[in-house]
BAFI-3210 file (N, C-alpha, C; in Angstrom, 3 decimals, decimal comma, padded with zeros to 6 digits):
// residues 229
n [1|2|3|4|5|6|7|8|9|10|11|12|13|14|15|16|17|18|19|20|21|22|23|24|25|26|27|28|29|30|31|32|33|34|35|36|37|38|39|40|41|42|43|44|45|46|47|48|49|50|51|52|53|54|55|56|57|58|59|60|61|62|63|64|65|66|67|68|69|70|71|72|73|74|75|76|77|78|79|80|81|82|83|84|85|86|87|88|89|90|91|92|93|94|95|96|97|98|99|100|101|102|103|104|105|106|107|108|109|110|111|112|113|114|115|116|117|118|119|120|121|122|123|124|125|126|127|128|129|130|131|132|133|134|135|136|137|138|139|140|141|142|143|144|145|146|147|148|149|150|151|152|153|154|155|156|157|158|159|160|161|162|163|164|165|166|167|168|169|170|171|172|173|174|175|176|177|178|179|180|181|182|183|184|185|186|187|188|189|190|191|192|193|194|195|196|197|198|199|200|201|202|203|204|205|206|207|208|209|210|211|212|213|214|215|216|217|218|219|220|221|222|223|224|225|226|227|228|229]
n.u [-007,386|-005,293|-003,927|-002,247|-000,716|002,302|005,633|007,619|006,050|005,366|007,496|007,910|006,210|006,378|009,187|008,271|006,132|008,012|009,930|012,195|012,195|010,626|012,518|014,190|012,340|011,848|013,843|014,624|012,933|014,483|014,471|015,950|017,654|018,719|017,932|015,190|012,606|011,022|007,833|004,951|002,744|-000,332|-000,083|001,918|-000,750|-002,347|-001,524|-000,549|-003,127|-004,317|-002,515|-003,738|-003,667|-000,867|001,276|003,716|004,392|004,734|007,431|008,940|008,655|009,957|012,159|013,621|014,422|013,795|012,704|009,743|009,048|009,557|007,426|004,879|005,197|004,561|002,034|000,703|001,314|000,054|-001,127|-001,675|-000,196|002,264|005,374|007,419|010,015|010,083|009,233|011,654|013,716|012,733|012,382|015,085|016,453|015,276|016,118|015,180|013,250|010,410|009,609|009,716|008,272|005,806|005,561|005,054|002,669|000,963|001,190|002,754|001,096|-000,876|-000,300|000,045|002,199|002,665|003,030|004,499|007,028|007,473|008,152|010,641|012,456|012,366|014,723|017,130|019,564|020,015|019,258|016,332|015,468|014,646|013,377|010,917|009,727|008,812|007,081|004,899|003,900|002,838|001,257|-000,514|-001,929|-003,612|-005,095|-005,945|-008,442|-010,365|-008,523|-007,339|-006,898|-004,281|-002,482|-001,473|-000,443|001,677|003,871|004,812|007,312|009,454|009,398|010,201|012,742|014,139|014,057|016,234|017,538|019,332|019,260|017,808|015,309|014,620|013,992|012,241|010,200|009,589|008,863|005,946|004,971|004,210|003,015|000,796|-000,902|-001,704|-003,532|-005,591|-007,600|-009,031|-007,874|-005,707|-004,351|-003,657|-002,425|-000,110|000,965|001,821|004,146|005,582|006,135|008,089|009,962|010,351|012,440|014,849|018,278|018,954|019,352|017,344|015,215|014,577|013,636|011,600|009,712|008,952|007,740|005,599|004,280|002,912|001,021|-000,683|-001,759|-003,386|-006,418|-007,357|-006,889|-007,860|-010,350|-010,907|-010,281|-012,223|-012,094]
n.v [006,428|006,785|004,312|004,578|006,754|007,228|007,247|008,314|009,683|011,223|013,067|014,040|015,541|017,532|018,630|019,906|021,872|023,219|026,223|028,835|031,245|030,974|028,977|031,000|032,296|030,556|030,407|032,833|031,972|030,638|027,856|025,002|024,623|022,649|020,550|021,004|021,785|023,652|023,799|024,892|024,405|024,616|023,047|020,211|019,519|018,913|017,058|015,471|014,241|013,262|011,164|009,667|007,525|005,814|003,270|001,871|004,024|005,889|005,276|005,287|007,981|009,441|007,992|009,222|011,469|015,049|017,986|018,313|015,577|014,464|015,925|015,484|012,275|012,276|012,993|011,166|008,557|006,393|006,193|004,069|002,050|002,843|002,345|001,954|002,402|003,049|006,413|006,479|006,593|008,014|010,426|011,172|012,024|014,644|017,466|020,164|022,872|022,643|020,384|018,683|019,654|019,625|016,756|015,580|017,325|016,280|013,597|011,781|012,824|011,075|008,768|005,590|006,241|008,420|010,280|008,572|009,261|011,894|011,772|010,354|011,626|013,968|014,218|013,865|014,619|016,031|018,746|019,019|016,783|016,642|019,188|017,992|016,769|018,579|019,855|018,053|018,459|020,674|020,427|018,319|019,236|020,959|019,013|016,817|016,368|015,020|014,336|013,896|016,867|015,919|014,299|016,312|018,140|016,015|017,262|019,570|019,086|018,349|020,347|022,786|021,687|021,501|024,438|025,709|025,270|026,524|026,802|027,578|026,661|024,720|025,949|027,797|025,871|024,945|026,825|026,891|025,190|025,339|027,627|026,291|024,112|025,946|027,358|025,334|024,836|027,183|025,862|024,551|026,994|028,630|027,075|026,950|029,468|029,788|028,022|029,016|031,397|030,220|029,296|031,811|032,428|031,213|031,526|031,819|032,627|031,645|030,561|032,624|034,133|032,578|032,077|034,710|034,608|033,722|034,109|035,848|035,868|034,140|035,408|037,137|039,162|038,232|035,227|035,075|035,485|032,976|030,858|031,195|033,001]
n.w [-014,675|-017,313|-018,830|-021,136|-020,975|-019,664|-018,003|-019,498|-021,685|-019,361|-018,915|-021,328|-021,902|-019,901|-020,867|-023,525|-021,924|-020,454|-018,912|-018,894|-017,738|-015,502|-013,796|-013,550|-011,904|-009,657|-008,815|-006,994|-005,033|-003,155|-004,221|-005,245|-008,488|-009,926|-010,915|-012,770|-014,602|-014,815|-014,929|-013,456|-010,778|-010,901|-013,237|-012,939|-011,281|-013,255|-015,080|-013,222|-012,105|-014,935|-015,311|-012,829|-009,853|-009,190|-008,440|-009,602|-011,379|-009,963|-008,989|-010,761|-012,152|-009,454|-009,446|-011,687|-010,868|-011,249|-010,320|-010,810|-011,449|-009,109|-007,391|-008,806|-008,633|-005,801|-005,661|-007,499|-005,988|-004,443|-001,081|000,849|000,181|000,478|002,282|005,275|004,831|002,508|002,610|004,063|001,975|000,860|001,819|002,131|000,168|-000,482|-001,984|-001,667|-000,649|-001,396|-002,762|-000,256|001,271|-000,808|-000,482|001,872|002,574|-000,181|-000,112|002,404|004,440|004,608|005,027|006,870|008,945|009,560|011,981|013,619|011,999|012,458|015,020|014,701|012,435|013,417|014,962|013,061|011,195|008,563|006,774|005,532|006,045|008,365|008,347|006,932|009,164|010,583|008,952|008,521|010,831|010,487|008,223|008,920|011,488|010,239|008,360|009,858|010,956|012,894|014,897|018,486|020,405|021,967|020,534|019,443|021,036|021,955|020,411|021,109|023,398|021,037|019,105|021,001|021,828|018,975|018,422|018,214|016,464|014,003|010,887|007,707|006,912|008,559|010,952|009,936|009,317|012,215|013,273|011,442|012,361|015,223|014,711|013,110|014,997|017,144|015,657|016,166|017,973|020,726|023,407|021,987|020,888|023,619|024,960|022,694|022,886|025,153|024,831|022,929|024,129|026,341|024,523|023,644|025,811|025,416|025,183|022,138|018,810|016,582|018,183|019,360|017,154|016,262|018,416|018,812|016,051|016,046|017,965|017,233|015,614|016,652|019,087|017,564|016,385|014,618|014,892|017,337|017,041|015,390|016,745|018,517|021,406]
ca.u [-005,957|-004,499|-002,518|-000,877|000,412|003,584|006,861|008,329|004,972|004,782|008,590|008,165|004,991|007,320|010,192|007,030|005,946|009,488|009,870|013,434|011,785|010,212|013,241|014,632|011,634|012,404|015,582|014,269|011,979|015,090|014,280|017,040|016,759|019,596|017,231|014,116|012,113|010,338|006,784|004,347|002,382|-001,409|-000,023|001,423|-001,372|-003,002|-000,826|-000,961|-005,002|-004,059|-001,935|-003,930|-002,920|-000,245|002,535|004,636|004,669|005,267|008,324|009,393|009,310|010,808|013,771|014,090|014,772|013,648|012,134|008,939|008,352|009,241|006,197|003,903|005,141|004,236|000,788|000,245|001,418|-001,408|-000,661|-002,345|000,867|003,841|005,924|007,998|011,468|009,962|009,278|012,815|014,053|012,734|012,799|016,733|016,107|014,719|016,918|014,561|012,037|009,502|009,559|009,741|006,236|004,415|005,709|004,136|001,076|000,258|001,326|003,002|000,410|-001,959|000,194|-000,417|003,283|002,977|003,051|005,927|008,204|007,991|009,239|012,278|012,910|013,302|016,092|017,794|020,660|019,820|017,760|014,974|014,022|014,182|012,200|009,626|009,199|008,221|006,092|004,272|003,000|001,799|-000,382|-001,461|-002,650|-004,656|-005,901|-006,438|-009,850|-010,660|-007,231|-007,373|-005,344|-003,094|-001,785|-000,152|000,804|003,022|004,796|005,418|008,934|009,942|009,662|010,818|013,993|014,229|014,109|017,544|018,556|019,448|018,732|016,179|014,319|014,295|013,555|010,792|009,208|009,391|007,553|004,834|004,795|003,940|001,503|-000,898|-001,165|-001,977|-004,492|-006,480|-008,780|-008,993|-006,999|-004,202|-003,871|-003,151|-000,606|001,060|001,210|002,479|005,105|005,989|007,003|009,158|010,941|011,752|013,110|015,980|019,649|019,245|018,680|016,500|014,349|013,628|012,466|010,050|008,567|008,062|006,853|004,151|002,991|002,476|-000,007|-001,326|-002,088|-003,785|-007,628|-008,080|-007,064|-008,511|-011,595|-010,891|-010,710|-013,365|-011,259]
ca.v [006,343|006,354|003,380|004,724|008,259|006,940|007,813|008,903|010,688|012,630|013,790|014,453|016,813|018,503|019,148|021,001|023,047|023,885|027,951|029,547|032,268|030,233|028,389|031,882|032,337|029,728|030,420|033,728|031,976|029,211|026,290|024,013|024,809|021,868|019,298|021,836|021,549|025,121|023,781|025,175|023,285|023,878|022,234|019,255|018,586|018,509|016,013|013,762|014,224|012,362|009,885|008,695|006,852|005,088|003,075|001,739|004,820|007,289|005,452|006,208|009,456|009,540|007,789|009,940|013,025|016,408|018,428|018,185|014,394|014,040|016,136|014,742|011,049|012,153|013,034|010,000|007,282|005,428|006,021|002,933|001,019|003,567|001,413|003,468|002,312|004,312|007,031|007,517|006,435|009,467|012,163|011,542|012,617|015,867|018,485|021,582|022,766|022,814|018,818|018,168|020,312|018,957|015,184|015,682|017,416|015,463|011,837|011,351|012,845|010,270|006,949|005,117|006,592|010,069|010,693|008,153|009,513|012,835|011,916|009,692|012,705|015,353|014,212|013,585|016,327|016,350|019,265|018,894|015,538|017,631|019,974|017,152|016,336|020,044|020,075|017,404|018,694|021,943|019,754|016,916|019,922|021,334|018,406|015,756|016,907|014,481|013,812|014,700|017,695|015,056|014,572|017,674|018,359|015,309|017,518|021,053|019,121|018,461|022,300|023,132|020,869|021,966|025,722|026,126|025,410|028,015|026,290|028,914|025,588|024,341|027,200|028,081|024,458|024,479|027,974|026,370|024,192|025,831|028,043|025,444|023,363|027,219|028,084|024,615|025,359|027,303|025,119|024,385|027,696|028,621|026,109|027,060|030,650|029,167|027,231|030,217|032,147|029,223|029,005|032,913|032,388|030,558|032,181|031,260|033,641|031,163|030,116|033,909|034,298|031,565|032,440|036,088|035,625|033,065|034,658|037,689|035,197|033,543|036,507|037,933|039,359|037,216|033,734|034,725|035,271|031,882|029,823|031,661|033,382]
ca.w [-015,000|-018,523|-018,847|-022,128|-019,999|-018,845|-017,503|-021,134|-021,868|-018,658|-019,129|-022,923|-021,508|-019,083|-021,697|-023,684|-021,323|-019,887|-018,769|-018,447|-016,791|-014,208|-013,173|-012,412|-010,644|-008,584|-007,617|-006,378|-003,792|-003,006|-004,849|-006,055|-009,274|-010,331|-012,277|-012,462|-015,767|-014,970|-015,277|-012,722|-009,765|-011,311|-014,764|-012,572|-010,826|-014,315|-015,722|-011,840|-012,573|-015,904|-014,576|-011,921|-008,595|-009,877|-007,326|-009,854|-011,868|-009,098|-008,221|-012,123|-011,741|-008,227|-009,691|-012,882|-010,294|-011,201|-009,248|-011,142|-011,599|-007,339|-007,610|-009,872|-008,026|-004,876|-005,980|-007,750|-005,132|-003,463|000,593|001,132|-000,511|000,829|003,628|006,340|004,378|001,332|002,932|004,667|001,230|000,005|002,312|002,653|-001,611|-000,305|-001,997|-002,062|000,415|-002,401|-002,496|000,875|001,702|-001,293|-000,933|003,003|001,992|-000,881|000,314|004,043|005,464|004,274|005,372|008,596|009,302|009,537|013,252|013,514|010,916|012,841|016,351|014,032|011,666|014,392|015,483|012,174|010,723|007,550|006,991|004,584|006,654|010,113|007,872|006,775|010,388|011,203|008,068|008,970|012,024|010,199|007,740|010,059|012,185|009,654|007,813|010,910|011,690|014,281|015,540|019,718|021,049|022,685|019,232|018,889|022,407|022,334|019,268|021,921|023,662|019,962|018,721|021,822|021,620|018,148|018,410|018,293|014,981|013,098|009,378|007,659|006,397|009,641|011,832|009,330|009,451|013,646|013,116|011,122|013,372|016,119|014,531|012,813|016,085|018,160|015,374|015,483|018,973|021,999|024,418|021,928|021,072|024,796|025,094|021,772|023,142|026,341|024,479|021,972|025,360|026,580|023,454|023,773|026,964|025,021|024,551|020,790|018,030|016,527|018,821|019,605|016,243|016,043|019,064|018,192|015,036|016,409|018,990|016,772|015,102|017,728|019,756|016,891|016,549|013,574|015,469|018,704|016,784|014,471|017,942|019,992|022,191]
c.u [-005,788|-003,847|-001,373|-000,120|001,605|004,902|007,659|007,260|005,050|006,251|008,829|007,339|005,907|008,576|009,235|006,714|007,282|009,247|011,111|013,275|011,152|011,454|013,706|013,833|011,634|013,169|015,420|013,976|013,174|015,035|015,330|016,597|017,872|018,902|015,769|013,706|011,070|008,549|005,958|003,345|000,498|-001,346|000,597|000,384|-002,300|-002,927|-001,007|-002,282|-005,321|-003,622|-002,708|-003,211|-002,440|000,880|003,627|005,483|005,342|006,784|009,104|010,145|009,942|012,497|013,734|014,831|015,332|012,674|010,236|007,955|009,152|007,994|004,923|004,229|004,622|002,234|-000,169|000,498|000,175|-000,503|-000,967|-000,885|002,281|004,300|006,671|009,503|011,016|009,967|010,549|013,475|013,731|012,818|014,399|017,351|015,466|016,029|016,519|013,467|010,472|009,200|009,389|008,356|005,546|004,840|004,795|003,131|000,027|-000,037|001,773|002,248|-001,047|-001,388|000,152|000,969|003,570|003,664|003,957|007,056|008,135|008,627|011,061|012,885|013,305|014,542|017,499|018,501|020,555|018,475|016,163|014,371|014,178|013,172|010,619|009,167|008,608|006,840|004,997|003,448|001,806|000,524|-000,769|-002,362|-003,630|-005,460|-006,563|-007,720|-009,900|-009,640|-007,402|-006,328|-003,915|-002,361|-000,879|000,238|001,722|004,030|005,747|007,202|009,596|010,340|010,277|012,480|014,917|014,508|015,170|018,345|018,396|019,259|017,362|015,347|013,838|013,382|012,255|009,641|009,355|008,291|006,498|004,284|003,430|002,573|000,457|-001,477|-002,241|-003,580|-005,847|-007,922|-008,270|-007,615|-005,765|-003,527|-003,414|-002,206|000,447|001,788|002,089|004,187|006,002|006,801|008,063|010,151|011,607|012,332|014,702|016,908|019,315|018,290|017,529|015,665|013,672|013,033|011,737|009,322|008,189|007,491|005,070|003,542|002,656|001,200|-001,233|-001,709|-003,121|-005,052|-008,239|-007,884|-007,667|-010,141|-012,085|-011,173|-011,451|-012,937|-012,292]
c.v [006,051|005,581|003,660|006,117|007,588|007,620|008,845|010,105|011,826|013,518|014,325|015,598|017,874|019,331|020,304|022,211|023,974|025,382|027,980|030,206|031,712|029,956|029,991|032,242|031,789|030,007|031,518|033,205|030,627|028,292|026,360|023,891|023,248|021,143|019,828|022,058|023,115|024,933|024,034|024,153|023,424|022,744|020,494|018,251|018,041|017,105|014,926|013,433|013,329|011,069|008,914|008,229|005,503|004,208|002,507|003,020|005,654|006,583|005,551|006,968|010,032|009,340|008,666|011,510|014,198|016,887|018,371|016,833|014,008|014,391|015,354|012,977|010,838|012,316|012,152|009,053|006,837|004,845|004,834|001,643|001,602|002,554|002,731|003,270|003,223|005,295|007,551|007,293|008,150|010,924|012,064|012,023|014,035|017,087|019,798|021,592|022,502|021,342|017,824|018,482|019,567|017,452|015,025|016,160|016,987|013,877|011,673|011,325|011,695|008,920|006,760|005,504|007,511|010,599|010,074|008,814|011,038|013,030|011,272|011,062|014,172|015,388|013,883|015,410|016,784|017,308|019,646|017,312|015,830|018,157|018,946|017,174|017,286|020,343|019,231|017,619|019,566|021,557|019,041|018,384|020,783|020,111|016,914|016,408|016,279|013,791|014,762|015,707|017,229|014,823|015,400|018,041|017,719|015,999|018,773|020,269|019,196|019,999|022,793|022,684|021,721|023,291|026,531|025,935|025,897|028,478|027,206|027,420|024,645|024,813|027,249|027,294|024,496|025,829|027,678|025,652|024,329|026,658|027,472|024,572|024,942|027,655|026,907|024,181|026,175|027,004|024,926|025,373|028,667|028,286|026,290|028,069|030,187|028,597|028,214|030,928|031,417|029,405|030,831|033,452|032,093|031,692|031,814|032,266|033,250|030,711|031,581|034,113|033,655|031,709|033,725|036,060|034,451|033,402|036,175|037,023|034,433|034,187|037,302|037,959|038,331|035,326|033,861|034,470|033,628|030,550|030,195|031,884|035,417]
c.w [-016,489|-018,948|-020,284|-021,895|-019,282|-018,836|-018,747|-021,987|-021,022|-019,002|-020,600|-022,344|-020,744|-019,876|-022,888|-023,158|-020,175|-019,768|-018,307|-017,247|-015,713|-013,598|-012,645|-011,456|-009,698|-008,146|-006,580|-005,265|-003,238|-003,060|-005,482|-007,293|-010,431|-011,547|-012,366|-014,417|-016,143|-015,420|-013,291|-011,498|-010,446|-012,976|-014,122|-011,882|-011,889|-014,964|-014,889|-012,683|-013,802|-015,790|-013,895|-011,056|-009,539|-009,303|-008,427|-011,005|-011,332|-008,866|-009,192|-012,159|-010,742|-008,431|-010,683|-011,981|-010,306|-010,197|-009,613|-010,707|-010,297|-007,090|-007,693|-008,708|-006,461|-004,560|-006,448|-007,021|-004,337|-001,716|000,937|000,902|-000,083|002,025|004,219|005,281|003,236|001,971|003,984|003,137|000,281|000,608|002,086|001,024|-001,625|-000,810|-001,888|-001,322|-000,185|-002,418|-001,557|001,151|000,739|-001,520|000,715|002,892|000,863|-000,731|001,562|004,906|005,741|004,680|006,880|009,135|009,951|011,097|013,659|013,169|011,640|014,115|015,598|013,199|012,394|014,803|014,272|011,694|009,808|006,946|006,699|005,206|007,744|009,180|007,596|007,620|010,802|010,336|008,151|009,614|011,509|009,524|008,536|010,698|011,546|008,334|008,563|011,465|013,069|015,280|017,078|019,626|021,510|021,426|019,300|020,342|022,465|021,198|020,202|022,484|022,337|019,488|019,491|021,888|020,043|017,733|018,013|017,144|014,380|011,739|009,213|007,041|007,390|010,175|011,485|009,658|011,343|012,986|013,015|011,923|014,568|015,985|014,193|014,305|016,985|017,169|015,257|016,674|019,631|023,321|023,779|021,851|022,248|025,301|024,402|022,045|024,406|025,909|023,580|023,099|026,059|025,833|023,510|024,573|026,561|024,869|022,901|019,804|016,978|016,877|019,280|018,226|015,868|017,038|018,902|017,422|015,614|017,366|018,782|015,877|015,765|018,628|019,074|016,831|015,618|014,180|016,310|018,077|015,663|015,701|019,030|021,236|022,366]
res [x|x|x|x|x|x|x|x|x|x|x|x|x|x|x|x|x|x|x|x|x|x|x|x|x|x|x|x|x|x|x|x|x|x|x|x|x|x|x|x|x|x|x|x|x|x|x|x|x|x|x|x|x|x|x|x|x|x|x|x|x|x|x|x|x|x|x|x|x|x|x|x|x|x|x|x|x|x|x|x|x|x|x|x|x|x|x|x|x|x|x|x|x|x|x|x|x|x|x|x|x|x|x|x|x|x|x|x|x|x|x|x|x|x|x|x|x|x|x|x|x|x|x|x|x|x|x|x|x|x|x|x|x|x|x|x|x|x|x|x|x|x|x|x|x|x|x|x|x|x|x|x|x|x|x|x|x|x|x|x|x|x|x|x|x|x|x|x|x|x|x|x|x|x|x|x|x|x|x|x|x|x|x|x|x|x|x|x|x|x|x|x|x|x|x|x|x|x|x|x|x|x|x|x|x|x|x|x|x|x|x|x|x|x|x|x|x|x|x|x|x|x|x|x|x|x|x|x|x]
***
């Protein structure tokens, strides 16, 4: 860790490498481009990588909020020190799907919380922390190695419950959902396929397209042959 890289450093670095043309790039792919500094994701993890695990830093840049240094703070926080009140403190700060995925795949998924904060967040309206809760599942299910199947089965009523909302940041995140759990053995992917057909049993024009498009994935030669099928 650097102790003379701080908060005023990393945002002087970011005003530096600023890109116009990025931010429109962003907007293209629907990122909130409101407080967006236009610097790229291998140049922050450069700058985290500088930083170091940092807890009073990250929450710095958390408060300064751009879309960058939520980033960069979620990368540097030390999971070990996050509480559950931070972590609703900040998803309910989720303005952009871009922040929400890499504040759960860089840090949530690492706090003794994780699996909590997604039965509480499913049921919440707000939809970038429904979305966390969906996103969640997709990393936990691909970075919980030795986490049982029972894990993620208790997630199928959730998606299922869920199916029906029609939010493309939602929808998307049950999708994911559904597919990382289906592609992570054998047996789950059986069940996910199982559960994919449930869901397009539904009247709901969202819930038919998350189970079509996952069981156009989960059906497929390349997973059957990924889970020895």
């Amino acid at each position: 860790m650097d102790i003379t890289y701080g908060c005023l450093e990393i945002i002087e670095e970011l005003q530096l490498l600023s890109n116009p043309e990025d931010v429109a790039g962003m907007a293209r792919f629907g990122i909130n481009t409101d407080k967006t500094f236009g610097v790229r994701m291998p140049q922050l993890r450069r700058i985290a990588r500088k930083a170091g695990k940092n807890h009073e830093l990250a929450h710095k840049l958390w408060n300064y909020g751009y879309k960058e240094t939520m980033i960069i703070a979620s990368i540097i926080e030390d999971p070990k020190l996050v509480t559950a009140e931070q972590m609703d403190a900040w998803a309910v700060e989720f303005n952009s799907w871009d922040i929400c995925d890499q504040c759960c795949m860089n840090l949530f998924r690492k706090t003794d919380y994780a699996y909590s904060k997604i039965f509480e967040w499913s049921t919440r309206e707000e939809k970038f922390v429904k979305r966390a809760a969906f996103t969640l599942i997709a990393v936990l299910a691909v970075h919980d190695k030795q986490a049982a199947d029972e894990k993620f089965e208790q997630f199928f009523p959730l998606i299922v419950r869920e199916s029906t909302d029609n939010r493309k940041y939602v929808k998307k995140a049950v999708n994911w959902a559904l597919r990382h759990i289906g592609k992570k053995n054998k047996l789950l992917n059986e069940k996910a396929i199982n559960v994919a057909e449930e869901i397009y049993r539904i009247d709901s024009k969202s819930a038919k397209w998350i189970a079509k498009d996952a069981l156009r994935e989960l059906k497929s030669e390349k997973v059957k042959k990924r889970v020895g099928i």
